[in-house]
N, C-alpha and C positions, 0 to 999 in steps of 0.2 A: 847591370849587375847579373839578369839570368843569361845571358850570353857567355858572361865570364864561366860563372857554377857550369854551365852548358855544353862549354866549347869543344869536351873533348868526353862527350856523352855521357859523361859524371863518372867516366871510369878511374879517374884519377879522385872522386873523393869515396867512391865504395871501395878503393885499393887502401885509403887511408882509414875506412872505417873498421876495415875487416883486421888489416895488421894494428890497429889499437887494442881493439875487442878479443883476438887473438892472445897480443902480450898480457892482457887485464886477465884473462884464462888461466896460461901460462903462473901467473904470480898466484892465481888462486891454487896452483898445482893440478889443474885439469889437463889431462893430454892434450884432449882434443883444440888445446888452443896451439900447437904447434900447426897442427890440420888448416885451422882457420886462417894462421898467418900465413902458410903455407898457398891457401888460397886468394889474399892480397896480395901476395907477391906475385902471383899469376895475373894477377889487374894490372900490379906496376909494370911485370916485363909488358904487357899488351899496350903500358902508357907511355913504354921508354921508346917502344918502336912505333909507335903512331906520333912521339915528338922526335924522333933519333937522338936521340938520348943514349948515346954509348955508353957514359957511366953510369947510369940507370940503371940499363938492362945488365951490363955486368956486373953487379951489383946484388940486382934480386936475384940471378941467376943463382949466385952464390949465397945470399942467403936463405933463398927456398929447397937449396939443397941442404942446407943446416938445418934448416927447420923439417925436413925428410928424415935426417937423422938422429935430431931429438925425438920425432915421434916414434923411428922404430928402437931407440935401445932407451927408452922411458920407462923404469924398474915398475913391473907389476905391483908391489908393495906401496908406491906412492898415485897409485889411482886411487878416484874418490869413488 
């Protein structure tokens, strides 16, 4: 079982933690949870090319660039 959690230096479950905790942000209306999924998605691309996982990596590509641009046009009026 720790080989499994292991195998792939647990970048694949801090990629899973950060873009939960990020969206859980996100719905509270805090920016900075675009930031933080923003920063999962940088785990997944780093997970998708250590499995070659094409659709992976295109994938977070594009949704880490989504989540760049929710953080920059996110209306001053709905920060906490």
């Amino acid at each position: 079982m720790l080989t499994i959690l292991t195998q792939h230096y647990g970048i694949d479950i801090l990629a899973m933690l950060l873009t939960f905790w990020g969206i859980y942000w996100i719905g509270d209306k805090r920016r900075n949870g675009f930031a933080l999924t923003f920063l999962g998605n940088c785990f997944w691309i780093i997970f998708a090319i250590m499995t070659q996982g094409i659709a992976l990596l295109f994938t977070n590509i594009v949704i880490a660039m989504l989540n760049l641009r929710g953080y920059l046009k996110w209306e001053k009026n709905l920060v906490r």
